[in-house]
N, C-alpha and C positions, 0 to 999 in steps of 0.2 A: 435423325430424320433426313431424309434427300430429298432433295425439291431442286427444281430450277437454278438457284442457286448456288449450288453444289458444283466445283471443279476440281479433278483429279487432275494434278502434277507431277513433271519426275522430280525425286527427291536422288540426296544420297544420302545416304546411311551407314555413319561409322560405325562400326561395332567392334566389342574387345573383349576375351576373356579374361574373366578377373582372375583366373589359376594359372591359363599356359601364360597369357600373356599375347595368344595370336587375333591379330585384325584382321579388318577385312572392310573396305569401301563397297557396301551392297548397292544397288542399282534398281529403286524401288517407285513407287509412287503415294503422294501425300493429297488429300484431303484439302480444298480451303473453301470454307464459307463465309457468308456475312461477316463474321467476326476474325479471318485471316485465316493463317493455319491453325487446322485442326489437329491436335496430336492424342487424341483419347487413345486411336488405337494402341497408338506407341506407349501409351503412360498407363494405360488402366485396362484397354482392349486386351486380342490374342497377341499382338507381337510385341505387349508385355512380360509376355512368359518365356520364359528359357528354352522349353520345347519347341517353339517356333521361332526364339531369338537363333538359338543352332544351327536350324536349315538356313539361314540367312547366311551364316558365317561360316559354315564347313559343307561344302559338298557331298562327303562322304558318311553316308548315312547311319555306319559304327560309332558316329563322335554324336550323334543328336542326342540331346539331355532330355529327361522326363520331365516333365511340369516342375515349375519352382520360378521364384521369381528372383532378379537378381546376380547370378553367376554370371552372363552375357550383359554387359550396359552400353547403354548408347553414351559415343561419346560426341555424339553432333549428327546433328540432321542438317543437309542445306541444299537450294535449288541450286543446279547446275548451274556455276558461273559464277556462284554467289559466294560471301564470307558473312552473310546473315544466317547465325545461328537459329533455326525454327525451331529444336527440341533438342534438350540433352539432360539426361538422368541426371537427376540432381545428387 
């Protein structure tokens, strides 16, 4: 739910295929309310899924994967500047 309390920040976002092995520091924004960071998108939302972890990590739109969860994990989310881990696939 959004309310007043609701702040979108830049995050980054590492990501890594579990098969090629290729990364990529995405350039995105995170969620924080009352209770800090928010990470549902990233842990249970849409860019829990591979379909959309993909576009984050490849450009080219021949490599994006169909629905599934798991092949693309994050290996750290953190505010610019920061070395406070917000969210990482467990």
């Amino acid at each position: 739910m959004c309310d007043d309390m609701d702040d979108w920040r830049p995050v980054l976002v590492s990501l890594r295929d579990t098969v090629t092995g290729d990364t990529r520091v995405y350039a995105s924004e995170g969620l924080w309310d009352e209770g800090g960071f928010n990470d549902f998108i990233w842990s249970e939302g849409n860019f829990a899924c591979d379909c959309n972890r993909s576009r984050f990590l490849w450009d080219d739109d021949a490599r994006h994967l169909p629905c599934g969860v798991k092949r693309i994990v994050i290996d750290k989310i953190v505010a610019p500047g920061s070395d406070l881990v917000l969210y990482a696939d467990a």
